[in-house]
C-alpha positions as CSV (number, residue, x, y, z in Angstrom):
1,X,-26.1,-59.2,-2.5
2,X,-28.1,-55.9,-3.0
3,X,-28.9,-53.7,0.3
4,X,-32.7,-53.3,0.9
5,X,-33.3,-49.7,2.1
6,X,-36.2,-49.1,4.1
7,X,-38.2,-46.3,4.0
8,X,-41.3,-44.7,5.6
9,X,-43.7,-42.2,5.2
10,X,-44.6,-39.4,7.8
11,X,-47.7,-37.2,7.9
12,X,-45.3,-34.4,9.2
13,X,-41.8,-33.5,9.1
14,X,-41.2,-33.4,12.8
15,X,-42.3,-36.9,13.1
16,X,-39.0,-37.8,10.5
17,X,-37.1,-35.8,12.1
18,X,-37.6,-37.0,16.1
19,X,-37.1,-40.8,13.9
20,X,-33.7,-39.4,12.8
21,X,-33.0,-37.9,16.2
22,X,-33.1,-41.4,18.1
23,X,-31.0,-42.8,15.3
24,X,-28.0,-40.7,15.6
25,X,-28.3,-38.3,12.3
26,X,-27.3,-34.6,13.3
27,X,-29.8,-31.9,12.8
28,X,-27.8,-30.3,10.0
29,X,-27.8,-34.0,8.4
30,X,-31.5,-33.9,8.1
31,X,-32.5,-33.0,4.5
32,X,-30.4,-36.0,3.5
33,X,-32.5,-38.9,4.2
34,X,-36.1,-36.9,4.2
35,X,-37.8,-36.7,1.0
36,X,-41.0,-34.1,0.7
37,X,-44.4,-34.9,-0.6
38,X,-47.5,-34.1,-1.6
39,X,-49.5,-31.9,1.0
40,X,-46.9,-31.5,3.4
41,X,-45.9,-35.6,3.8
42,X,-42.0,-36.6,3.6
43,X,-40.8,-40.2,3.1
44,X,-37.9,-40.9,5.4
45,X,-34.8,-42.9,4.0
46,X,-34.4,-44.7,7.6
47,X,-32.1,-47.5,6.4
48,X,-29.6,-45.4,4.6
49,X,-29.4,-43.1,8.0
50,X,-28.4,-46.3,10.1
51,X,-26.0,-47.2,7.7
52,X,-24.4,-43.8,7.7
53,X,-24.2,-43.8,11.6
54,X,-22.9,-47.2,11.4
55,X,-20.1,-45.8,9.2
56,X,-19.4,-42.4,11.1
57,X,-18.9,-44.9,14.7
58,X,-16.5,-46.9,12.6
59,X,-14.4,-44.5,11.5
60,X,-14.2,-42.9,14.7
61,X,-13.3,-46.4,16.6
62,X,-9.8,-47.2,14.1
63,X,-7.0,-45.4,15.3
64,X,-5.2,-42.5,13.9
65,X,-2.1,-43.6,11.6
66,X,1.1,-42.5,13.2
67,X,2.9,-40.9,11.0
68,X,6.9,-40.3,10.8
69,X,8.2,-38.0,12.1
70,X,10.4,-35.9,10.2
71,X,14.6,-35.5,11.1
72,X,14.7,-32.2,12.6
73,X,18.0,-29.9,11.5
74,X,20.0,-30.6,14.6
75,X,19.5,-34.8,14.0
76,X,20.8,-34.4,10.1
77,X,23.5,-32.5,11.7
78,X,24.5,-35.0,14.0
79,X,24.9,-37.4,11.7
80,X,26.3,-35.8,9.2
81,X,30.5,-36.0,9.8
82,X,32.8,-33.0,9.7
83,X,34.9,-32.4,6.9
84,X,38.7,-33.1,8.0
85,X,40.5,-29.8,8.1
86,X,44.2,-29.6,6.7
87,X,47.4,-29.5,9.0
88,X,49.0,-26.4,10.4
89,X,46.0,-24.4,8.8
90,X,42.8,-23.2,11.5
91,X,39.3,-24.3,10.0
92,X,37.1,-22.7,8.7
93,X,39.6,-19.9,8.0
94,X,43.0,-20.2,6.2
95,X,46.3,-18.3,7.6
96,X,46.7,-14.8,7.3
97,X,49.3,-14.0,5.2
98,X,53.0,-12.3,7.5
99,X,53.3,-8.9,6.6
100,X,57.2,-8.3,7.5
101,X,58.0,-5.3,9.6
102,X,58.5,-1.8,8.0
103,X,61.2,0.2,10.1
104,X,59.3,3.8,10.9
105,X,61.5,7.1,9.0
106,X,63.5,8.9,11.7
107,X,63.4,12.7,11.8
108,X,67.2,13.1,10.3
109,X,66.1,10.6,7.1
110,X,63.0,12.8,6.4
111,X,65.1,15.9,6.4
112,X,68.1,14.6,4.2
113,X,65.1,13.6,1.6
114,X,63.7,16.8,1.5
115,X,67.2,18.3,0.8
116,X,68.1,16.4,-1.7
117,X,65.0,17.1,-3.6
118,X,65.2,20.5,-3.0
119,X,69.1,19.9,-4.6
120,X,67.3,18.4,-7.9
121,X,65.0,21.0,-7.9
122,X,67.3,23.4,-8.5
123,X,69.5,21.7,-10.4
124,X,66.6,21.5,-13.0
125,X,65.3,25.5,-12.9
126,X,69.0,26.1,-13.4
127,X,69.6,24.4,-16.9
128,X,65.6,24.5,-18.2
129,X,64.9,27.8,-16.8
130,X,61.9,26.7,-15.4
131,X,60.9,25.3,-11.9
132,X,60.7,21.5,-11.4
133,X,57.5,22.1,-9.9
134,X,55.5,25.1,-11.4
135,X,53.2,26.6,-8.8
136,X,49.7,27.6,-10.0
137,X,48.7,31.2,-9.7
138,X,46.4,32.7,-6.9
139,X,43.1,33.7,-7.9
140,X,41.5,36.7,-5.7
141,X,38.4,35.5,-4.2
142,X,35.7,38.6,-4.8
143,X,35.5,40.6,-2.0
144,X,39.5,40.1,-1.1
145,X,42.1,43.0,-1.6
146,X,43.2,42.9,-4.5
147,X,40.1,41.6,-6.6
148,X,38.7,44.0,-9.1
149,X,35.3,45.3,-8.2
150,X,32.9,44.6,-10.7
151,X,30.9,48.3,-11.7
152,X,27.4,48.6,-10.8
153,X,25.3,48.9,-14.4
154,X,24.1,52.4,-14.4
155,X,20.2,52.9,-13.8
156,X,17.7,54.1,-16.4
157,X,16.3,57.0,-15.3
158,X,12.3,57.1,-14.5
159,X,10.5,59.5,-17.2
160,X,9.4,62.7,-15.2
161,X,5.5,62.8,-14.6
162,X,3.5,65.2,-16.5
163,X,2.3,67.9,-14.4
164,X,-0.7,68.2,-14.0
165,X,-2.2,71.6,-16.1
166,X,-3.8,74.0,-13.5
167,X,-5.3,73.2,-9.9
168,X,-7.3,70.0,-9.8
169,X,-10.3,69.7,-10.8
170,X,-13.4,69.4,-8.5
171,X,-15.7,66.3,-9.5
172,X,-19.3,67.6,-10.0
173,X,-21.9,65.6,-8.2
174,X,-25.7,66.2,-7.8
175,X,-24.9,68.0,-4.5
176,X,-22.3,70.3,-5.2
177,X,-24.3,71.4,-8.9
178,X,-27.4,71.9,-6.5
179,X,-25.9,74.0,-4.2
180,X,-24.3,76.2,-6.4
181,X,-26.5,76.8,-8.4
182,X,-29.1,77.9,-5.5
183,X,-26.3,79.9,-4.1
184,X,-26.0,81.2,-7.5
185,X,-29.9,82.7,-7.1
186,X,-31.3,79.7,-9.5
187,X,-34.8,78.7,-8.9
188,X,-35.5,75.2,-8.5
189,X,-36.9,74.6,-12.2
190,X,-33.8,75.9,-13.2
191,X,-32.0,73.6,-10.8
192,X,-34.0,70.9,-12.1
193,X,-33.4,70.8,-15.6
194,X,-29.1,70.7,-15.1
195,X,-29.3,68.2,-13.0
196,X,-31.9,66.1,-15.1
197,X,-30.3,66.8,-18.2
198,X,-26.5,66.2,-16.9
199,X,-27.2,63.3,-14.4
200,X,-29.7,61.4,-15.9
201,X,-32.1,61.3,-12.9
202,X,-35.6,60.7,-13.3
203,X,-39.1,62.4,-12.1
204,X,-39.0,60.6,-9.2
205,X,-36.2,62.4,-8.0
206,X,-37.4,66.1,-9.2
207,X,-37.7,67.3,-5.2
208,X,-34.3,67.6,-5.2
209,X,-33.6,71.1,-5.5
210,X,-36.5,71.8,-2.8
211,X,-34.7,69.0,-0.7
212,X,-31.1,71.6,-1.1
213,X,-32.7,74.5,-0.9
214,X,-34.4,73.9,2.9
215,X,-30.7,72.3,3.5
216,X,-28.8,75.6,2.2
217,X,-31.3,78.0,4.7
218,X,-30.5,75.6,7.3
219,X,-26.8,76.1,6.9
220,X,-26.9,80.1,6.1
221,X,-25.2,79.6,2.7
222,X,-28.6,81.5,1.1
């Protein structure tokens, strides 16, 4: 027999949604039984949203399934027999093996080897002419008597420096070729025309030998 689901139409939302409220149907649960319309109606599904609070109380009411527990380590264990362990032999670990008794050398034993070794050992450098047990030779450690010093390599000598040909020469700037040259009795044309020629300075800078000759009165050189 088929369900009839009854539904209803609202002018606003709200109005579905208080409807839902007093049914049971959770806020977020809303947009599942409202359906929108034209100019802002919505037809509410209210059958479908009893039946689904209907369902939700149900499966709350039946109770919870026990389930089995599962046999912790210790319970396997438990029942779970211990092998039988042979006689005479500790489980889980079998018998050490006896290790018999070694008697320790005494002093006299050690020396009567020694001498009889030493009797072979001669025995043998006797008829081979060489010893039974060839020693190797010493090696001088470097900086031991005895240890040839290595000689130093000879250094190259550093090529002597050209001297120099005659006193050093004085560099020429625009003061010192001023000076001299008003020292010298130049006039300040004169002046003017080395220094332009041999400096390349421009007119801007032909008051220069005016400038050197106030500065040579000032220091008595003229």
């Amino acid at each position: 027999m088929a369900t009839t689901i009854t539904t209803k139409e609202f002018k606003r939302r709200s109005s579905a949604t208080d409807v839902l409220r007093e049914i049971g149907i959770n806020a977020r649960d809303y947009n599942l039984f409202i359906e929108p319309l034209e100019g802002g109606a919505v037809r509410c599904n209210i059958e479908l949203a009893r039946s689904h609070v209907t369902n939700v109380q149900a499966q709350k009411a039946e109770p919870a399934k026990r389930r089995a527990r599962p046999k912790i380590l210790a319970e396997i264990l438990a029942e779970t027999p211990a092998p039988e362990a042979p006689q005479n032999t500790p489980w889980p670990f079998p018998k050490s093996p006896v290790v018999p008794d070694v008697p320790e050398e005494t002093p006299a034993a050690s020396n009567a080897s020694l001498t009889a070794v030493n009797a072979i050992a001669q025995m043998v450098a006797a008829t081979t002419g060489e010893p039974l047990f060839p020693v190797a030779p010493k090696i001088a450690k470097p900086g031991k008597k005895g240890a040839p010093k290595a000689k130093p390599e000879p250094k190259a000598k550093a090529a002597p420096k050209a001297k120099a040909a005659g006193s050093k020469e004085t560099k020429r700037t625009v003061t010192s070729v001023a000076r001299q040259m008003i020292i010298d009795g130049k006039t300040n044309d004169e002046v003017w025309q080395v220094l332009k020629s041999e400096f390349k300075l421009d007119d801007g800078k032909k008051s220069y030998p005016a400038w050197y000759r106030r500065d040579c009165k000032k220091r008595g050189l003229i």
